[in-house]
C-alpha positions as CSV (number, residue, x, y, z in Angstrom):
1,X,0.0,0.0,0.0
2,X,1.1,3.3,-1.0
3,X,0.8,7.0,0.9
4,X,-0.4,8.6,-2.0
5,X,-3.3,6.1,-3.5
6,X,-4.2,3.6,-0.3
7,X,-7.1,2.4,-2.0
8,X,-5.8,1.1,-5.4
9,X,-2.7,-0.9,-5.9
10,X,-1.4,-2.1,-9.3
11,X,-0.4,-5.7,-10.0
12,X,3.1,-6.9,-9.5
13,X,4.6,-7.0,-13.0
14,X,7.8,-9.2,-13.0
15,X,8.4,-7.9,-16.9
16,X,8.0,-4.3,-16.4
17,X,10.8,-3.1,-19.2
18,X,9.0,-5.2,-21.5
19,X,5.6,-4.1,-20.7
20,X,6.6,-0.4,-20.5
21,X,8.0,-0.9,-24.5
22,X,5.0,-3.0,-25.7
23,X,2.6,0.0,-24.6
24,X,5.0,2.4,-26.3
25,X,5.2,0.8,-29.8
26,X,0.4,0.0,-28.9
27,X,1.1,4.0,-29.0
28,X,-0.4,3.9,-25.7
29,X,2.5,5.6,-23.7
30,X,3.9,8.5,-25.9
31,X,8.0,7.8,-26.7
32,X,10.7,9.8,-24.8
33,X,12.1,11.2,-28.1
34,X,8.9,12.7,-29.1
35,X,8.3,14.5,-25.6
36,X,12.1,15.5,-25.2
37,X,11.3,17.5,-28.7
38,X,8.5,18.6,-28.2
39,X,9.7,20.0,-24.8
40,X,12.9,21.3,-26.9
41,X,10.9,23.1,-29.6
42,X,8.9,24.8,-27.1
43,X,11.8,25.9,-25.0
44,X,13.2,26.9,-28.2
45,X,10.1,28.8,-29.3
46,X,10.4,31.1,-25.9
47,X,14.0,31.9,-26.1
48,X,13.6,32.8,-29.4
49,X,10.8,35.4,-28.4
50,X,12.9,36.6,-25.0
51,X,15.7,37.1,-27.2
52,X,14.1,39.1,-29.9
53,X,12.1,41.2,-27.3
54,X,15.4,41.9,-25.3
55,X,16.9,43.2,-28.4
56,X,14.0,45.4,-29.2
57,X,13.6,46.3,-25.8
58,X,18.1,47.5,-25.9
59,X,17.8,49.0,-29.5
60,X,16.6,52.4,-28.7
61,X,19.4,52.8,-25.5
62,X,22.1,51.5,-27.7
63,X,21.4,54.0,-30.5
64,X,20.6,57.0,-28.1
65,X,24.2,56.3,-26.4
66,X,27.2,58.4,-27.1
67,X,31.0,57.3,-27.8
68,X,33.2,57.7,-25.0
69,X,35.7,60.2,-25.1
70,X,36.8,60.6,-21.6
71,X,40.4,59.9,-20.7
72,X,42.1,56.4,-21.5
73,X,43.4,53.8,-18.9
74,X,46.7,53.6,-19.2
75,X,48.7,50.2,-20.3
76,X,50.6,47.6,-18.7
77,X,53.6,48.6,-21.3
78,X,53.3,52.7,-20.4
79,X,52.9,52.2,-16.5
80,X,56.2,49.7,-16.7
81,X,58.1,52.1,-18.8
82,X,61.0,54.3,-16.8
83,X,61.2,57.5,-15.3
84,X,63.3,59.8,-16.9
85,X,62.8,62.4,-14.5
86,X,66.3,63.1,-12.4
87,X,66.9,64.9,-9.6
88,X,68.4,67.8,-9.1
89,X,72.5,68.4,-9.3
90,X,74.1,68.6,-5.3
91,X,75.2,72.0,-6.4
92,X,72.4,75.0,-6.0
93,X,74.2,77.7,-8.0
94,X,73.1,81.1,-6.7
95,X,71.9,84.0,-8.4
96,X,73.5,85.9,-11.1
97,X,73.9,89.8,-11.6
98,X,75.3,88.6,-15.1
99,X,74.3,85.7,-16.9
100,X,76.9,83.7,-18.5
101,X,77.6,80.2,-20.2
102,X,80.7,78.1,-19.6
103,X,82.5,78.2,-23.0
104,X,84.0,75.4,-25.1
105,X,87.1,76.5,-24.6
106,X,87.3,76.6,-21.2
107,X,85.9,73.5,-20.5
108,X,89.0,71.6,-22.4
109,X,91.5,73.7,-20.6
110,X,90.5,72.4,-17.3
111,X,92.7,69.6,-15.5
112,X,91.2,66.4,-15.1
113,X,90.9,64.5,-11.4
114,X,90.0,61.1,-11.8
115,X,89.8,60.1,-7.9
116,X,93.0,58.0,-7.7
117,X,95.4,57.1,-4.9
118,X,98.4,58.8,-6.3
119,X,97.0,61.9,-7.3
120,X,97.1,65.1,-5.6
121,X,93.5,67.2,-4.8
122,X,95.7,70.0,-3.8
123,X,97.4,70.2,-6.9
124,X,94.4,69.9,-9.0
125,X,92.5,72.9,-7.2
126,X,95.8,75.1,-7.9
127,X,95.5,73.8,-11.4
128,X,91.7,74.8,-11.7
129,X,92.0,77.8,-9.9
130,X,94.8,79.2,-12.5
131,X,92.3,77.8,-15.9
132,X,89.9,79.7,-14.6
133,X,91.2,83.2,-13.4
134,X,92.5,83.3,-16.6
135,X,89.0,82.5,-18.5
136,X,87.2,84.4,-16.6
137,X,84.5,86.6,-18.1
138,X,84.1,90.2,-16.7
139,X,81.5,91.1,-14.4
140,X,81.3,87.2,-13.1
141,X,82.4,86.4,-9.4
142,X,85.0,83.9,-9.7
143,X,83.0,81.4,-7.6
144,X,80.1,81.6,-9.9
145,X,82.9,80.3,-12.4
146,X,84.0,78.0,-10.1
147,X,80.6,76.7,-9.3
148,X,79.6,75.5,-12.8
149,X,83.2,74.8,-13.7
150,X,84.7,72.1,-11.5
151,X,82.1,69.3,-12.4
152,X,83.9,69.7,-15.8
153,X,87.3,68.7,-14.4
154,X,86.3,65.8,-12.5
155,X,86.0,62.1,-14.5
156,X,85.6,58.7,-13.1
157,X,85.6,57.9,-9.7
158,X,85.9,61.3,-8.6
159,X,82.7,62.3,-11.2
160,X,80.5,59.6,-9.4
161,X,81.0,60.7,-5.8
162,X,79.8,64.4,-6.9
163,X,76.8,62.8,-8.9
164,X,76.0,60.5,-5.5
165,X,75.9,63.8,-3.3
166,X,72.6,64.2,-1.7
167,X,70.9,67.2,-4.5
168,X,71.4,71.1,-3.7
169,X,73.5,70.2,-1.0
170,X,76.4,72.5,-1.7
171,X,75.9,76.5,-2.1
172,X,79.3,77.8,-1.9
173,X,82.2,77.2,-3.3
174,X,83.8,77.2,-0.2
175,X,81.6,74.3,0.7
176,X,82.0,72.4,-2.7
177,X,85.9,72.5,-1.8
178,X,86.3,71.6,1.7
179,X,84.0,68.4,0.6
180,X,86.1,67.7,-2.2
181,X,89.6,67.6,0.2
182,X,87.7,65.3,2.8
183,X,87.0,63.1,0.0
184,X,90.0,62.4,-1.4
185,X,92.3,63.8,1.4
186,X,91.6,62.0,4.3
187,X,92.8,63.0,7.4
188,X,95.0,59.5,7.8
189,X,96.5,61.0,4.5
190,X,97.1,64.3,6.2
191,X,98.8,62.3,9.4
192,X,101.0,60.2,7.4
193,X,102.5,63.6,5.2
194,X,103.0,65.3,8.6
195,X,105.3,62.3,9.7
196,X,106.9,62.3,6.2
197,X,107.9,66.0,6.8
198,X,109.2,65.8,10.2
199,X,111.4,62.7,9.7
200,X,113.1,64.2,6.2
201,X,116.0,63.4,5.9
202,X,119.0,64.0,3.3
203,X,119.8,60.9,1.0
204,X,123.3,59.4,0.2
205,X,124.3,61.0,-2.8
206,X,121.8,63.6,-3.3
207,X,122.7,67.2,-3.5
208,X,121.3,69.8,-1.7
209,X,119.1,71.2,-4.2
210,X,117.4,67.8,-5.1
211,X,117.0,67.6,-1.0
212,X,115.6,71.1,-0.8
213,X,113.3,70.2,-3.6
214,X,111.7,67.0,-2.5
215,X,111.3,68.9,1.0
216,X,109.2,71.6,-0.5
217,X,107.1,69.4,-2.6
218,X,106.1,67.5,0.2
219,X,104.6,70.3,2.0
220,X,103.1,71.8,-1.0
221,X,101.3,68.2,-0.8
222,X,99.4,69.0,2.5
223,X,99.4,72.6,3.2
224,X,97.6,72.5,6.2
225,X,100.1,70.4,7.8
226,X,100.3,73.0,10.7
227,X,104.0,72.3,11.4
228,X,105.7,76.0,12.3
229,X,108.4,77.7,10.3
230,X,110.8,76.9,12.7
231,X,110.1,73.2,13.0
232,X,110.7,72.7,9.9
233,X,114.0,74.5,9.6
């Protein structure tokens, strides 16, 4: 007995699958392949109509819309592109009563510092110094010259550690100079010079003017040595 029909029950059939295809080819029982398209033709008829009515229904906003011309996102390829923007030089050149442009000339005539051991900073500022009292246009402060010049006399090593300097951080040439000496002239450099200087001494074999020489190149190397006139004589 079943819940939903207590009063009538249907006899056991022991051959149901072959009862079930006897009715269907009696046409008693309709097939599975006509009601699976009939079913598919209707549902087929209806999305046909929703379909059509949805694009009737969008026509009239599609053609009453405008292109857009608003701004453009931008592309992987421009967004992964560099900067080229740089910042600014460590030196913040101050204002000028006259300006003036660095010639061509100049610029070649300049001594080059390249930041190695054996080379002298003193020496190279004397050198720079003369180039450009000599090139120097009227009515321009020689530290204006000075300013823009002595990036132009400096090349590898020596180049870099001005380029690495934190930007506008020099605004005087006095500043720009006493930077450049504690770069490359240490004070350890400054020690060992003063030692060299009070422990001269004459060589076998070497005249006095050779002597005399040597001994005034070596202070010319570090003239802030602070050793006193008479210490040295």
């Amino acid at each position: 007995m079943t819940r939903s029909n207590p009063k009538f029950l249907h006899p056991f059939d022991p051959k149901i699958d072959r009862t079930f295809h006897r009715l269907i080819r009696e046409h008693i029982i309709p097939s599975l392949d006509s009601v699976s398209h009939s079913h598919s033709d209707s549902l087929s008829d209806s999305l046909s109509v929703s379909v059509a009515s949805e694009l009737d229904s969008s026509q009239p906003e599609n053609m009453s819309e405008q292109p857009y011309n608003g701004p453009r996102e931008r592309t992987l390829r421009v967004m992964a592109a560099p900067d080229f923007t740089y910042e600014s030089l460590c030196i913040q050149y101050p204002e000028e009563d006259v300006s003036f442009v660095l010639k061509t000339g100049l610029i070649h005539l300049l001594p080059k510092f390249h930041g190695h051991a054996g080379e002298d900073p003193h020496k190279h500022l004397k050198e720079f110094h003369i180039v450009c009292s000599t090139m120097k246009p009227p009515d321009v402060q020689e530290d204006h010259i000075y300013l823009k010049a002595f990036p132009h006399s400096l090349e590898g090593v020596a180049k870099d550690w001005l380029y690495y300097l934190a930007p506008r951080s020099i605004a005087s040439w006095d500043v720009l100079k006493r930077m450049f000496l504690e770069k490359f002239f240490p004070a350890s450099r400054t020690t060992t010079i003063r030692k060299d200087i009070s422990g001269i001494r004459q060589l076998g074999g070497e005249s006095l003017y050779k002597y005399w020489e040597r001994f005034k190149k070596l202070c010319a190397s570090c003239p802030h040595h602070q050793i006193s006139e008479q210490l040295l004589l």
